[in-house]
C-alpha positions in Angstrom: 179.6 50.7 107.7 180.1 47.0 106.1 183.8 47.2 107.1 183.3 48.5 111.0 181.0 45.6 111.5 183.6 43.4 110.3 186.2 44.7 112.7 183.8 44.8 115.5 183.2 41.0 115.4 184.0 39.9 118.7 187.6 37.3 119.0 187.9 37.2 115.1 190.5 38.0 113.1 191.4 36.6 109.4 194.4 36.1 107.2 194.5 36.4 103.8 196.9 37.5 101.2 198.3 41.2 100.0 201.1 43.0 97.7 204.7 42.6 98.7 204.8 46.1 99.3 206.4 45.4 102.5 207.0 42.5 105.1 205.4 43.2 108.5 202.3 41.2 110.6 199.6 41.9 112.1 200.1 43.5 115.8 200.2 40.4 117.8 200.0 42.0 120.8 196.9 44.4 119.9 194.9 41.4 119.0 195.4 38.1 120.9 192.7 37.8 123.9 195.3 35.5 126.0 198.6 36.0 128.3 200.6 33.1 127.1 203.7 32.7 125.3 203.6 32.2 121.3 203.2 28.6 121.3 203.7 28.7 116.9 205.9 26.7 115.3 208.0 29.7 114.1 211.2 28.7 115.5 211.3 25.2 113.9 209.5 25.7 110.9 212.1 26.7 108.0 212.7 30.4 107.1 210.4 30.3 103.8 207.3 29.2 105.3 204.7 32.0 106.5 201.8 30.5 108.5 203.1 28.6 111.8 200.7 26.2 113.0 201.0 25.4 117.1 203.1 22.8 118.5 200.7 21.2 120.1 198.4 20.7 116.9 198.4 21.2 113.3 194.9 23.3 113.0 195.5 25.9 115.7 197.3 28.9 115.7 200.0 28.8 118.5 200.1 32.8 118.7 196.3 32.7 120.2 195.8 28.9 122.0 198.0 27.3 124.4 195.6 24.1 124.5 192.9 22.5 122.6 189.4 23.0 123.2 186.9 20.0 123.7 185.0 18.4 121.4 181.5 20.5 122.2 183.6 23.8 122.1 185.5 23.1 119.0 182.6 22.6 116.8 180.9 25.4 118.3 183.6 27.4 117.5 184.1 26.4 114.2 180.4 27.0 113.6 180.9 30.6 114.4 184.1 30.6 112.4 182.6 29.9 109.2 179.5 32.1 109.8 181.6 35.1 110.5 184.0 34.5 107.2 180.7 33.3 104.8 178.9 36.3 106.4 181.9 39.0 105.9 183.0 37.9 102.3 179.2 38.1 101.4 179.2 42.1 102.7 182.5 42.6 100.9 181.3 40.8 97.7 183.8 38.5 97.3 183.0 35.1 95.6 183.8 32.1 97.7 182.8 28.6 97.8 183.6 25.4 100.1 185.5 22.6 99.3 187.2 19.4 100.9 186.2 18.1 103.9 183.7 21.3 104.6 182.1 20.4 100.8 181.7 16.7 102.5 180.1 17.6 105.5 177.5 20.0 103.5 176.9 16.8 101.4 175.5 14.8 104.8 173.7 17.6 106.8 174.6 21.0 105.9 177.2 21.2 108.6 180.4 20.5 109.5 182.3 17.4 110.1 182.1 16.7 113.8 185.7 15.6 114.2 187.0 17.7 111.8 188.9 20.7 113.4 189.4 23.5 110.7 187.5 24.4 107.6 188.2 24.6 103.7 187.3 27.3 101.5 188.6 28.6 98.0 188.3 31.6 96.1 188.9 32.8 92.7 192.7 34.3 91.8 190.5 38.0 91.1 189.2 37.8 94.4 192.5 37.2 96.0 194.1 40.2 94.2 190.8 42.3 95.6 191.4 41.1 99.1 195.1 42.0 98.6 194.7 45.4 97.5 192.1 46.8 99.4 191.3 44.6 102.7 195.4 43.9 103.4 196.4 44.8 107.0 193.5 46.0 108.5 192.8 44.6 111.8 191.1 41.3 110.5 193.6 40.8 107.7 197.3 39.1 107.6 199.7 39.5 105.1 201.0 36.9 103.3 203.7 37.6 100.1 203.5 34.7 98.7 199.5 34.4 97.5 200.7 36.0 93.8 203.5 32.7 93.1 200.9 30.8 90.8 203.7 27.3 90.8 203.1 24.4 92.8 206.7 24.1 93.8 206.6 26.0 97.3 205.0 22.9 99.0 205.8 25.1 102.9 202.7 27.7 101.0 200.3 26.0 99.8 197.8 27.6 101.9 197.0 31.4 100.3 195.1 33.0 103.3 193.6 32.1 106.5 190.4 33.1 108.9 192.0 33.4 112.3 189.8 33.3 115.7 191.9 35.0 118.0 190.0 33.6 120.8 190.7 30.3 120.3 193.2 30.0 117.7 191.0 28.1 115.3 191.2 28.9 111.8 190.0 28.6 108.0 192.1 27.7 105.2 191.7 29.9 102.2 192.8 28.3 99.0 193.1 30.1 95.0 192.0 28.2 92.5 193.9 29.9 89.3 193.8 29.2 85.6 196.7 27.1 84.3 197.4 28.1 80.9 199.9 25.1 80.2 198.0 22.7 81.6 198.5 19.6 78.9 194.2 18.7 79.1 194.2 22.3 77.1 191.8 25.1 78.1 189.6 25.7 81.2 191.7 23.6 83.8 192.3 25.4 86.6 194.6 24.2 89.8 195.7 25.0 93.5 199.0 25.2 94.7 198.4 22.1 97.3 198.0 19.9 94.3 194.2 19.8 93.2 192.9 20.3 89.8 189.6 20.9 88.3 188.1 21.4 84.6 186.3 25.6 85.1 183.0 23.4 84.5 183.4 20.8 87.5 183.1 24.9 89.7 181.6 27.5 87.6 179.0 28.4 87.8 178.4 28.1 91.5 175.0 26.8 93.3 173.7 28.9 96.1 172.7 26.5 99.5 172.7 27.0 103.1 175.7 25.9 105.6 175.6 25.7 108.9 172.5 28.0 108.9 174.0 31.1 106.4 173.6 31.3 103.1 177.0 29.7 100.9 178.0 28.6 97.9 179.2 25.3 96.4 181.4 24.0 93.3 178.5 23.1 90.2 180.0 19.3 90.0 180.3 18.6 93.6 179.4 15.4 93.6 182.1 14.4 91.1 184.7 16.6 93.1 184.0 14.9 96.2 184.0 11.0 94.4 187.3 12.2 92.8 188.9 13.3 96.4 187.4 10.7 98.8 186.0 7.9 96.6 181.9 7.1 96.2 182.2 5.2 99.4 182.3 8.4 101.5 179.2 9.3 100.5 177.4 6.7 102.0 179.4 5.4 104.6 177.3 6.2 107.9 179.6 5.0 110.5 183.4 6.6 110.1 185.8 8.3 112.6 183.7 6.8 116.1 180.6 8.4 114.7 177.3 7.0 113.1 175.0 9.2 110.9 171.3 8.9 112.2 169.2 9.5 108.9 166.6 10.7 111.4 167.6 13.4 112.9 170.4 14.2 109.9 173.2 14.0 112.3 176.5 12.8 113.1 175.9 10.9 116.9 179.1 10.4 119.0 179.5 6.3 119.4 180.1 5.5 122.8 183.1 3.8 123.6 182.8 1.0 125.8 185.8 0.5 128.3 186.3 -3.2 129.4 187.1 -3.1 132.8 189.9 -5.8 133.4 188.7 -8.7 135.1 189.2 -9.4 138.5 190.8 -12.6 139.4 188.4 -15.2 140.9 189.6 -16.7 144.4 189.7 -20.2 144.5 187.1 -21.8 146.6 188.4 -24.3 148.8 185.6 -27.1 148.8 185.1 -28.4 152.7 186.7 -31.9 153.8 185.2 -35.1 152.8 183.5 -37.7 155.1 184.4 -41.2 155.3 181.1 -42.1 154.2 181.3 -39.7 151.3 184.4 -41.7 150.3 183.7 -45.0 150.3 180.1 -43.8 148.5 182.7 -42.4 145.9 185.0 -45.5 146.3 181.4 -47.6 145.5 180.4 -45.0 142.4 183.6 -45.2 141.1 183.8 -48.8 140.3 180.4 -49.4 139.6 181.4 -46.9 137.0 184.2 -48.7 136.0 182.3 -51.8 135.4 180.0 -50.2 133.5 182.7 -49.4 131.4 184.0 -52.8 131.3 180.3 -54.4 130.1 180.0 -51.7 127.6 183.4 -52.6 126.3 182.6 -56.6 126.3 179.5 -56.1 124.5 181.4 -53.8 122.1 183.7 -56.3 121.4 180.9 -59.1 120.8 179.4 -57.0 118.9 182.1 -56.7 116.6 182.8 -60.3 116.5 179.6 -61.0 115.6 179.8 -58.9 112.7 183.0 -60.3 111.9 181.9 -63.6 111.9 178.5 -62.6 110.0 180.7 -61.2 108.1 182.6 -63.8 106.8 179.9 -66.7 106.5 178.7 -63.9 103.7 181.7 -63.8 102.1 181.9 -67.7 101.9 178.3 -68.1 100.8 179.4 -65.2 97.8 182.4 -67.4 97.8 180.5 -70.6 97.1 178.2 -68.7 95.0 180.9 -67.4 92.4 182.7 -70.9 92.0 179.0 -72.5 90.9 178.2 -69.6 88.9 182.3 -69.8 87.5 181.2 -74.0 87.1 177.9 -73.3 85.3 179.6 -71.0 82.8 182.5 -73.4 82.0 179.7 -76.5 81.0 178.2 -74.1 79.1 179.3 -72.5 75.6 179.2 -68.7 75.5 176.4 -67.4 73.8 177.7 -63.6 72.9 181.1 -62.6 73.2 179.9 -58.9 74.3 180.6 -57.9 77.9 177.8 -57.7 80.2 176.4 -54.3 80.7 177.4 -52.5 84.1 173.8 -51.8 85.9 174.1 -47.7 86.1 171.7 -47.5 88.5 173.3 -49.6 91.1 175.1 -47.3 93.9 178.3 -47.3 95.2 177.9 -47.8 99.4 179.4 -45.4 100.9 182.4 -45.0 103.0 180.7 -45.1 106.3 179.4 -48.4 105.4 182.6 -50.5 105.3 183.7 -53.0 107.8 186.5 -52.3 110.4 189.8 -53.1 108.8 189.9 -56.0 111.0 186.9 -57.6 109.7 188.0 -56.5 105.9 191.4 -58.6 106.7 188.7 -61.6 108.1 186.7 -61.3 104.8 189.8 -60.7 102.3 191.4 -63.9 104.0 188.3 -66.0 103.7 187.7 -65.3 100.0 191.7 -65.9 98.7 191.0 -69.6 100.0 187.7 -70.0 98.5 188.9 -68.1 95.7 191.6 -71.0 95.6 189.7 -73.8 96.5 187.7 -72.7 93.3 190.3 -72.5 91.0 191.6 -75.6 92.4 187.6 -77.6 91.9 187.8 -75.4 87.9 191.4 -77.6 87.3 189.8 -80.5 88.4 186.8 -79.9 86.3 188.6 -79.2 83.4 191.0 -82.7 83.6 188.2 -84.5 84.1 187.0 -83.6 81.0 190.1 -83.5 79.4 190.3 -87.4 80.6 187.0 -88.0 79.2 187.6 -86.2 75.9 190.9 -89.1 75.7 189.0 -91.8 76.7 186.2 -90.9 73.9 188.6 -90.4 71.5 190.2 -93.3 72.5 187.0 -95.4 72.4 186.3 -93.7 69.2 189.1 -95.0 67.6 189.0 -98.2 68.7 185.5 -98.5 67.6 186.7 -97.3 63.8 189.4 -99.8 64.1 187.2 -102.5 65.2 184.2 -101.7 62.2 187.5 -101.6 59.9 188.3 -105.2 60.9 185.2 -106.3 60.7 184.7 -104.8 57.3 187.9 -106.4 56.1 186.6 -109.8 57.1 183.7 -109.8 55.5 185.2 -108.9 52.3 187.3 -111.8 52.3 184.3 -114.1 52.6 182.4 -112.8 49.5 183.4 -114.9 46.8 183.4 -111.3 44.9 185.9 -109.9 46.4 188.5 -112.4 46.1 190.0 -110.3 43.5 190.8 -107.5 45.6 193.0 -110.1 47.6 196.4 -112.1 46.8 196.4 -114.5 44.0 197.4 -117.4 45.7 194.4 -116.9 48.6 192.6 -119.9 48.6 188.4 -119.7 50.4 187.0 -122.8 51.1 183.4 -123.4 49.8 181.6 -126.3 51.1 183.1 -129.7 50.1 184.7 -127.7 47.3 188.5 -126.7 46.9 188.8 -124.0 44.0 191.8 -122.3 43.2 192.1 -118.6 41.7 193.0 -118.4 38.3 
């Protein structure tokens, strides 16, 4: 009774894998709902490979679609896809579980992607031998010889089985995940012939859930399968593919696309012809305008030499300032030979506050000749005082001449000191005439 309802299911019909007893298809004429040509790939795919997408796109079967459907119809097709296969392999009790992009859009609301266009489903390598023996060929089933190869080399077969719709040629990709023995992280790694691999614990044992509205099942560690294939950003990532997830309503919502019209070009107003009195009030505006401009500039330019001329009285009074503070510090002896300490708390004026260049030319000029005319009144200064110092030491000397003379003839006039003199030096004393002896 299970199996009858299975082939009773109205436009379906799956493919999965069987003993290479002996190479025939399913009875494409008994089974496809539409009069077109086989629009598969057949004829240009290469001789190896056994399931022939359509021409026209990669996730339809060309023997039952000429043309894809629209977006509504494709998800509600692929809703009643996955019912039908979760439903079936639950009545014949094989063990299946979703993975990839299905897994992902269980993850966000229980359903599938909305622009994703075929589903992803794996089984175990028991339950693709049990499907092979004992559900190959029959009206839903479709052989293919090369489920048993367990290497990943045949990269044309990497899919084991499929879930056809004949209706619309919509389909579901049935993967086996298989033990690999040689695997070098040891034991309990299992691994698909498209190129995943799992540790038996990141998939056994499986969780029971809901998708979209039937009971399924779901790898135990699917939140580190799903990291692992689409990084931790695709769990949380709410706007992707022209679609935003509304938290309230737990659904994908289409984003509308806004088209910008192309502009139209603007015709070019032509303004009406101007009055003579309009002119000459233009004429009138215009030069009132342009002596306006002329004043501001004047006054600009006063301005400026103002300030220039402010300017440079400053520097002369600093000039003037320096050369008696340079004065006072030559008359008087230095105290301490240590520098002056720098005031730290002085400021440095800023850049905005400097003079025009013109006015710094002005100011630099001004203070070179005081600065000169300073240097010049310090060598003065210091002649003059050299002068003095010459004429001091020159009266000094004269002065120690002068007591040395006067000294001299004093001694000569003390009778005492005659002996310090000549022998034959005669002094007179009064009326009397001695004579040295």
């Amino acid at each position: 009774m299970r199996i009858s309802w299975i082939i009773t299911l109205p436009g379906l019909w799956s493919a999965t894998s069987a003993l290479a007893i002996q190479k025939r298809d399913a009875d494409f004429y008994s089974v496809r709902t539409k009069s077109h040509k086989d629009m598969s790939g057949r004829r240009g795919d290469p001789s190896g490979k056994y399931f022939h997408e359509s021409v026209f796109h990669p996730h339809y079967d060309g023997r039952f679609a000429d043309k894809q459907l629209g977006y509504r119809e494709r998800r509600q097709a692929l809703s009643n896809l996955i019912q039908t296969y979760l439903a079936t392999f639950s009545d014949i009790g094989v063990e299946t579980w979703l993975m990839h992009g299905t897994l992902l859009g269980w993850w966000w609301n229980r359903k599938i992607l909305p622009w994703d266009s075929d589903s992803d489903v794996q089984v175990s390598e028991d339950s693709m031998h049990f499907l092979a023996s004992y559900y190959n060929m029959t009206v839903f089933h479709y052989k293919n010889s090369t489920y048993s190869r367990r290497e990943q080399s045949d990269k044309l077969n990497v899919i084991d089985a499929r879930w056809v719709d004949t209706t619309s040629g919509l389909f579901i990709d049935i993967t086996t995940a298989r033990y690999n023995y040689t695997h070098p992280a040891g034991e309990g790694m299992m691994s698909c012939k498209d190129g995943h691999e799992y540790r038996d614990t990141y998939i056994f044992p499986l969780r029971d859930t809901f998708f979209e509205g039937v009971p399924a099942k779901i790898p135990f560690a699917y939140k580190e399968i799903l990291e692992a294939e689409y990084h931790e950003k695709s769990l949380t990532l709410t706007d992707f593919e022209g679609h935003h997830f509304d938290d309230d309503k737990m659904e994908w919502i289409p984003v509308k696309q806004e088209i910008q019209k192309p502009m139209e070009p603007q015709k070019e107003v032509q303004p009406p012809p101007k009055t003579e009195a309009q002119k000459a009030e233009e004429t009138k505006q215009a030069a009132e305008n342009a002596n306006k401009v002329e004043e501001a500039k004047e006054k600009e330019k006063a301005k400026k030499l103002e300030e220039a001329q402010k300017a440079t009285e400053e520097a002369k009074e600093k000039a003037k300032q320096k050369a008696a503070q340079e004065a006072q510090q030559n008359d008087t002896p230095p105290v301490s030979k240590q520098p002056a300490k720098k005031d730290t708390h002085q400021t440095q004026p800023h850049d905005a506050s400097k003079p025009p260049p013109a006015q710094r030319a002005a100011e630099k000029k001004i203070f070179t000749a005081a600065e000169k005319k300073a240097n010049r009144v310090q060598k003065a200064e210091e002649k003059r005082k050299q002068d003095e110092q010459k004429a001091a030491d020159k009266r000094k000397k004269n002065e120690n001449k002068m007591k040395e003379e006067a000294e001299k003839g004093r001694y000569n006039q003390s009778p005492l000191s005659r002996n310090l003199f000549s022998n034959n030096f005669c002094i007179n004393l009064g009326h009397q005439k001695d004579a040295d002896v």
